[in-house]
Phi, psi and omega in degrees: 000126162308154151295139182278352200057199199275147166318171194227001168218156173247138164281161142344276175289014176237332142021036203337130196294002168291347190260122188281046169268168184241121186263006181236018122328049195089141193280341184216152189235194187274126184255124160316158127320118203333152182218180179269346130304140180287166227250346162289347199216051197224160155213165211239144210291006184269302169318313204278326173255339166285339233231316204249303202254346163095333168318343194247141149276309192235155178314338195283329181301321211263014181237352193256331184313272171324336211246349165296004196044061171248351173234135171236153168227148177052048186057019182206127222268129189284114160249003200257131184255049168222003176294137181254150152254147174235202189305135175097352205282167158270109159237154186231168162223076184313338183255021155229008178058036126329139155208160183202155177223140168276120201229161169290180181193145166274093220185174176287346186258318169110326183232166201214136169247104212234135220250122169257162163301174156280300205286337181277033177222039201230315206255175189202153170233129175248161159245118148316116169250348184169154212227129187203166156222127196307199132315136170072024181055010189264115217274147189229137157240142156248127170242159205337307179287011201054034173273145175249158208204118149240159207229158182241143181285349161279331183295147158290135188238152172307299204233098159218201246310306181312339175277344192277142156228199200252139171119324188281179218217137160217168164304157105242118201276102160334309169308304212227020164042030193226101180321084202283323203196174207210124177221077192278189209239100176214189209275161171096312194285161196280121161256149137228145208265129191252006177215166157126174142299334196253022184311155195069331176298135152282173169156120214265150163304137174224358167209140165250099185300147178299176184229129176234107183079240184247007166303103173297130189290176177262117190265164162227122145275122162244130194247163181295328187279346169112208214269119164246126182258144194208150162322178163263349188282009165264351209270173153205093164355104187230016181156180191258276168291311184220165218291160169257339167279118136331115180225113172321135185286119162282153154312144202260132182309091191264116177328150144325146153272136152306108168294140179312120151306151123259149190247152190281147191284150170261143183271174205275130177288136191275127176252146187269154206275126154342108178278138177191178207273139168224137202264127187301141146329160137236000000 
């Protein structure tokens, strides 16, 4: 007998700790649809409206929601309450002027659904994941969300192609599908770290370690928190002196203490009392 492949439901306790559910509330949650994101770090648009905005009580509404055209990501309208959003994306809800962007966060959810303008929900900051050329000479970027960019070398571009590499960050206007600013990923520019223990933290490069062989370098930050090292499969570019995003701040992690020894008190030596003459009252 074949295999069947993976389930097609999620339990409850099993769960990715991103899901603000209560987990001993019933037996089953939402398992997203493969997506372009791993399922640690996505949420499935059903969650995001029962569970995080609150618009929903029970999943069947937030599917009535959904099937009604009331949510778009990324500028293009979502009817799967099993669609995940992931780190960067936009979602708006035009009939309450809502907008939000998923940005990671240093917390117990790892993510954040942190409320932006309409005009900064115009724009998307992508990472270049790969740069290749096509049939026709025609240069393809594929980025972090799985999107592909085909850019032609005659057209005129703001910023180009030859200047763009893998790793580095762009503007992009959703709209007009056009490649607004360029942030590449060299030393001096704003990281945020998008995986790890130190997820969420900001902070500018300040050392890029060389790279040998098939090894991942090692990034350095200096952060409000002092010099922190990180993979490079963690950075994301997000600006040059300062940051183009807004990215919520988290609690901040306070090293452990060392517990105090205690020495044991030594007792006090009875000092002897003084011989001298002593006179009754009268």
């Amino acid at each position: 007998m074949g295999s069947k492949g993976s389930s097609r439901h999620k339990k409850r306790l099993s769960a990715p700790t991103v899901y603000p559910i209560k987990r001993k509330h019933g037996k089953f949650s939402v398992r997203p649809h493969p997506t372009r994101f791993k399922m640690e770090m996505s949420l499935p648009l059903g969650i995001v409206m029962r569970e995080i905005l609150g618009y929903a009580k029970t999943l069947s509404e937030a599917k009535r929601i959904l099937i009604n055209k009331e949510v778009k990501v990324d500028g293009k309208v979502q009817t799967s309450y099993k669609f995940a959003i992931g780190p960067m994306d936009i979602l708006e809800i035009p009939k309450t002027e809502q907008y939000f962007r998923l940005t990671p966060y240093r917390g117990r959810r790892r993510v954040l659904l942190h409320p932006i303008t309409q005009e900064e929900a115009q724009r998307k900051i992508l990472r270049i994941k790969k740069k290749q050329t096509i049939k026709g000479g025609i240069f393809q970027l594929t980025f972090h969300d799985g999107r592909n960019l085909r850019i032609h070398p005659e057209e005129e571009q703001k910023i180009p192609v030859t200047e763009l590499s893998v790793k580095d960050s762009v503007l992009l206007n959703l709209e007009e599908k056009i490649i607004e600013d360029h942030y590449p990923f060299t030393v001096g520019n704003i990281a945020l770290i998008m995986g790890g223990h130190n997820i969420g933290i900001q902070g500018k490069i300040r050392d890029i370690e060389t790279q040998t062989g098939q090894k991942t370098r090692t990034i350095t930050l200096e952060t409000k928190e002092g010099e922190i090292k990180t993979v490079d499969t963690h950075i994301f570019i997000i600006g040059r002196d300062k940051p183009v995003i807004e990215i919520p701040i988290g609690p901040v992690e306070e090293a452990p203490k060392e517990p105090v020894k205690k020495t044991p008190e030594e007792p006090e030596e009875e000092t002897p009392e003084e011989e001298g003459d002593t006179t009754d009252e009268s």
